[in-house]
N, C-alpha and C positions, 0 to 999 in steps of 0.2 A: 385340563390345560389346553391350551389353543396350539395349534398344529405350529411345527417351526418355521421359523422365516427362512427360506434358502435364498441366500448369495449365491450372484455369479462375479468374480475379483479378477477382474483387467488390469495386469501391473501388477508384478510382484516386487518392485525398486524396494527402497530402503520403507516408504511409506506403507506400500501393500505386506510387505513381512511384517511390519509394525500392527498393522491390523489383524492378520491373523492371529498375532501372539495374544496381544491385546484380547481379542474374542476369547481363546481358549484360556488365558487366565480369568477373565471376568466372567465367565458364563454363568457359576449359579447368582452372581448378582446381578445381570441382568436380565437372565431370565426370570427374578422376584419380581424387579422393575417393570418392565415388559407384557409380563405373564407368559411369554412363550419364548422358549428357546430360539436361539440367532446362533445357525449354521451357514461355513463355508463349504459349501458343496462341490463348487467347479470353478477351476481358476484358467488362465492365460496369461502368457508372458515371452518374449523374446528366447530367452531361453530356458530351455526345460531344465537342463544340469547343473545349471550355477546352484552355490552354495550358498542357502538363506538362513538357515539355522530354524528354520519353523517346519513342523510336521503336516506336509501336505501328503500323507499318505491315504487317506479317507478322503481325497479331494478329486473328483475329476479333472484331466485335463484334455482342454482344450483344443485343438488347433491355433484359432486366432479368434481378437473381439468380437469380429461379426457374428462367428459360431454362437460363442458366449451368448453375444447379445439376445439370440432370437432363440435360445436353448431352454425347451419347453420347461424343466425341473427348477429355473430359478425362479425367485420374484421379484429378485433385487436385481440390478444392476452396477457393481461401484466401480467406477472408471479413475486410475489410478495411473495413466500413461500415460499424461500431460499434453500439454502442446495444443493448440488452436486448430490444425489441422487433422488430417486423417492418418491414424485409423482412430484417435477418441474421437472426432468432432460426427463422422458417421456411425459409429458403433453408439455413441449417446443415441443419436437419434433414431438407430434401426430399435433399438430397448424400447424407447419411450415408442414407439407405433406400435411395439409389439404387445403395448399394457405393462412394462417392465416400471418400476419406478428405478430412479436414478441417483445415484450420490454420485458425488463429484469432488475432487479439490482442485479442478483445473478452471483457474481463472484465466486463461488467457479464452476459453474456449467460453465462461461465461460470459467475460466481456465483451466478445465478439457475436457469439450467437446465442446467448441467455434467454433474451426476449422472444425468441424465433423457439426457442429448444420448451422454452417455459409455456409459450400457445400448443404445443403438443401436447405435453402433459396435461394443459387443461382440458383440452378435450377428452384426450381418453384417461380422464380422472385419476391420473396416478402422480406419484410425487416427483419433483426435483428440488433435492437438499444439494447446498454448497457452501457450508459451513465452510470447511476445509481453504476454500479459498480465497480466503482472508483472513490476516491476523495468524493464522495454523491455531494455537489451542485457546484465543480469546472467543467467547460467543458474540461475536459484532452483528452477526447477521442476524441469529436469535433476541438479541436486542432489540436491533433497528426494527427487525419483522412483528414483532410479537413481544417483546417486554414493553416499547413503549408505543404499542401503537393505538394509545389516547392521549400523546402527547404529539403535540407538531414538533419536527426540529429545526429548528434556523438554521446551522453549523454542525457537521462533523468533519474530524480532521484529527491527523494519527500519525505517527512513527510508524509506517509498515511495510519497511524491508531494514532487517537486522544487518544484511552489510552494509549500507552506508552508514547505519546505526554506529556499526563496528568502528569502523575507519574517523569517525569524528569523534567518538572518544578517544580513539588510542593518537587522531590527531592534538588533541585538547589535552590530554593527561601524561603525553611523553613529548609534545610539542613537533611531534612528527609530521614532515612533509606530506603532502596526499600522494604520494606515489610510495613512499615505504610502507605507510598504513597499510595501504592497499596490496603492495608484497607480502605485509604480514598475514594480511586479512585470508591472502590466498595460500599460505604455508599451512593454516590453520584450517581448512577448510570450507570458510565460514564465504570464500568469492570465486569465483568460478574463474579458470583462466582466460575466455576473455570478459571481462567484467563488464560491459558495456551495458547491457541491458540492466542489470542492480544498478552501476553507476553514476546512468545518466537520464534513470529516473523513469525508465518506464513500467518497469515491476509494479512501481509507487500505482503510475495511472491507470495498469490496468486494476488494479485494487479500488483507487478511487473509484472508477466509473462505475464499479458493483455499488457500494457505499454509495455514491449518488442517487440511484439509481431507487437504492431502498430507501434511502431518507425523505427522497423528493419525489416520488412516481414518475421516474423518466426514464425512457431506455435509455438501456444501457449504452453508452457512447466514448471510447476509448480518445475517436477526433475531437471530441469537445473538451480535453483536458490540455490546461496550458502547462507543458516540461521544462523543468531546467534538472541538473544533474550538481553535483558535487563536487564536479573536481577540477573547479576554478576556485572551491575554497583555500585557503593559505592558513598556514599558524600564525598571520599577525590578526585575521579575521577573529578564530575562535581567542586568540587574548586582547582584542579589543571590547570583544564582547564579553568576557569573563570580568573587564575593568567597568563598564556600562552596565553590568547587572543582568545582561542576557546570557544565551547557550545557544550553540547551532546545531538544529534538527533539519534532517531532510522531509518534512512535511506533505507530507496529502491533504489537500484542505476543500472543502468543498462546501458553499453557502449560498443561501437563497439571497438575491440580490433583488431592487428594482427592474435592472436589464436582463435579466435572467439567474441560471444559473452558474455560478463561479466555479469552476472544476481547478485546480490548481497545482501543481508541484515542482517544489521548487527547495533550495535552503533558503531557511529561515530564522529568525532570532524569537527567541522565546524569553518573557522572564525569567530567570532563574528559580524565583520562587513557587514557581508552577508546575504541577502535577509530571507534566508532559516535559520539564527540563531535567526532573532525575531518573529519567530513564536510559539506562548506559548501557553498552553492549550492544547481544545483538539481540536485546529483547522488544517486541513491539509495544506501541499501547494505540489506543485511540479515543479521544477525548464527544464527549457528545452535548451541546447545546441545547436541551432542548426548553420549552413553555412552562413554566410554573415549575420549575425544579432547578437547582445546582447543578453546574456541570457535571459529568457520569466521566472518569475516566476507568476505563477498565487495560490493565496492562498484564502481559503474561511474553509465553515463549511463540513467536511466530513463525515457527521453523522448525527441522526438525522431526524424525519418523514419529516419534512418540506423542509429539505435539499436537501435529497434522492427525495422525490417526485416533487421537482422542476425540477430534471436532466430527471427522471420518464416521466413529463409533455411534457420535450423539445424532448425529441426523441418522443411521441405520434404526438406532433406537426407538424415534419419533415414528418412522415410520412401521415397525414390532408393533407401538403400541396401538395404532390404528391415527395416527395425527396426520393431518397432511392439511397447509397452507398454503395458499399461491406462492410463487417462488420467489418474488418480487415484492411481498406483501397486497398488495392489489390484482385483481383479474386482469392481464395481458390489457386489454380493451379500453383498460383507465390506464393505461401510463402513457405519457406525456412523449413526442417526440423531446431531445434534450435541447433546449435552447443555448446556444454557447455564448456567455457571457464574456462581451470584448475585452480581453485581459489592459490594454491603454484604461480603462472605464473603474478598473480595483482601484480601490482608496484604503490610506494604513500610511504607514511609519515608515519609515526607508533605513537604510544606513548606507551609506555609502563611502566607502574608500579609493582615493585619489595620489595618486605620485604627482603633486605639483610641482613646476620648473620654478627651480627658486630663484627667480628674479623679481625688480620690482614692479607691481602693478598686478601678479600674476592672484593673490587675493582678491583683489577690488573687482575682478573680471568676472571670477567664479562667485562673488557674491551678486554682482550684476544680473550674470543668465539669472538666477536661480530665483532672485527678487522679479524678473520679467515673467515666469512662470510661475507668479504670487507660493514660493514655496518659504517656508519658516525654520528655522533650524532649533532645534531643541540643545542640542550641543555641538561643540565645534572642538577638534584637537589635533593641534598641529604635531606629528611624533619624529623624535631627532635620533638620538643617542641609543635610545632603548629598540630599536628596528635592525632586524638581525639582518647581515651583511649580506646574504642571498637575497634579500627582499625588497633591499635596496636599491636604486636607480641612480646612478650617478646624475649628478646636479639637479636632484630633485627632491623633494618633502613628503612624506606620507602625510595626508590630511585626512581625517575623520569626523563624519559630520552624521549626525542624526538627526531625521525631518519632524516634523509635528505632521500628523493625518492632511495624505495628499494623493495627488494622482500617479497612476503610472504612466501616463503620456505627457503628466507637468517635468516629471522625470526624465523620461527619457528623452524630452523636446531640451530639456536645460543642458544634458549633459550632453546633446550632440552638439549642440552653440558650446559648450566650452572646449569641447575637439576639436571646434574647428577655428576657434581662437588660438589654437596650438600651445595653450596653458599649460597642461598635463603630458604626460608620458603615458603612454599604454594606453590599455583599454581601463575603465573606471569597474571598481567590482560593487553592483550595487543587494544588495540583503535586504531581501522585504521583514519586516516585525511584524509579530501575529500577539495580539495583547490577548489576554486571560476572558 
């Protein structure tokens, strides 16, 4: 049998104890898989004394990453400290110069310097796996890299952060405000106290822009992703859309367009009958488009030690068995700077919700803009009686309208002409639709 794999383990948070435990209950099965035993030999972490409940007795330790990193006895490198900055963003890179191969679950650090950290490894022929960051225990990357890579894909695009996840079910199934959701979300663990980054939607893009990235041969680009966030959604959104046949998802969406490519996140309306609308909690999925096949959604837990350290495990594994693939699926040298595709330039379905001043003429105006901006309306509904008294605007009409395939600058040119017609109250909440 082939000599053991030694790990060096940066981060022993909830993730990094998940893997050691994980290793040492799976060991004689993956060393069958394998063929060689997968040892943790030498770890680091903030603090030596905290209580993890895993036997790092047999384990070196460390000072700090850097040690780790250039520390002659491992082979491995897994980086489990998070964060785009230092000490993972140099302790990756002093591993990978050192011939170390690399696992990773820190997407902020892949989508930031992926493509930069990925030209290292290739030259000194060693791996960077990042399963981990994305999805936690869906294989999206193992997919996009390597299950379909004889298939082109048009579209991918996913449910992948379980808090907003969270908060739009329990807004949709208990009719709850977005800010209790979100109290709840955080009693329970499942949102951080300040929630802004799950949110308002940037977790989503730095996920996307990995996903991009593999699907389309472009670096990796966090600036080319168009954000919105969640928490201008309301409960008369999600039960207008529960009356209309859709469901609202906080969406990653990312497609090959004529102007480039479309990187996107935002809430969105889904059919109900679609794979990607029964997904509740704070579970992920993400759906995949590709050439000569039926959409692929593949959904599971995106979160979570056990989760994360299972995807953790499988890229450790690849590299036991002797696998190693470019990280991106293509050689550095073929990926594409990212073209950012002008968000005005998307075309799709709308819905948009209006508090109109209910006086006379104030119809005949908003259909005016909206005919000037050649837009179509698939349905139209004026809501009275049934509009819960918070949500309400005194002297004014909830109206709801769904577009037939249009632009988003026909949109947003109609709806700034009917603001400034002074028709409306407030700001308009408009909902892009992502059909099947």
């Amino acid at each position: 049998m082939a000599a053991p794999l030694k790990l060096g383990l940066a981060g022993l948070g909830t993730v990094g104890a998940s893997v050691v435990r994980l290793l040492a209950e799976q060991r004689a099965l993956l060393t069958q898989r394998c063929g060689r035993p997968i040892e943790v030999v030498a770890v680091t972490a903030r603090s030596r004394n905290k209580k993890r409940d895993v036997n790092l007795r047999k384990m070196r330790w460390l000072r700090d990453p850097m040690a780790l990193a250039i520390d002659p006895e491992i082979d491995v490198f897994v980086e489990l400290i998070g964060g785009e900055g230092d000490p993972a963003s140099t302790a990756v890179e002093v591993a990978l110069r050192a011939g170390k191969s690399v696992v990773t679950a820190n997407k902020a650090l892949i989508a930031k310097r992926g493509v930069e950290l990925a030209a290292i490894a290739e030259k000194q022929g060693v791996s960077l796996n990042f399963e981990a960051a994305v999805a936690g225990a869906i294989p999206i990357v193992k997919a996009l890299r390597e299950g379909l890579s004889g298939n082109s894909v048009a579209r991918v695009y996913g449910i992948l952060n379980g808090t907003c996840n969270y908060i739009l079910t329990r807004m949709e199934e208990a009719g709850l405000p977005f800010a209790d959701a979100l109290k709840e979300a955080q009693a329970l663990g499942y949102a951080e106290a300040d929630p802004t980054f799950d949110v308002e939607g940037y977790d989503t893009a730095q996920k996307l822009a990995i996903l991009a990235s593999l699907t389309f041969g472009t670096k990796a680009s966090v600036a080319s992703v168009y954000v919105e966030g969640i928490s201008s959604i309301a409960p008369a959104d999600l039960a207008a859309a529960e009356e209309l046949g859709y469901r609202v998802k906080l969406l990653g969406v990312a497609v090959k367009t004529e102007t480039g490519i479309e990187q996107r996140v935002h809430p969105t309306m889904v059919p109900r009958s679609s794979a990607i609308a029964q997904v509740m909690g704070v579970t992920n999925a993400v759906t995949i488009d590709a050439h000569g096949i039926a959409p692929i959604t593949l959904v599971g837990p995106g979160a979570g030690g056990l989760a994360t350290a299972s995807s953790v495990i499988a890229d450790i594994a690849d590299i036991a068995r002797g696998a190693r693939v470019a990280p991106f699926g293509r050689p550095v040298g073929q990926l594409t700077a990212s073209k950012k595709a002008p968000m005005q330039r998307h075309e799709g379905g709308y819905y948009i919700r209006l508090d109109a001043r209910d006086r006379p003429g104030t119809a005949a105006t908003i259909a005016t803009r909206l005919a000037e901006q050649q837009i179509s309306l698939e349905s139209i509904v004026q809501r009275h009686r049934d509009v819960a008294p918070a949500e309400r605007k005194a002297g004014s009409v909830p109206v709801i309208m769904i577009t037939y395939a249009t632009s988003e600058d026909a949109v947003r040119k109609a709806l700034a002409a009917v603001r400034a017609d002074r028709v409306i109250s407030g700001k308009p909440q408009v909902v892009r639709i992502e059909k099947n």
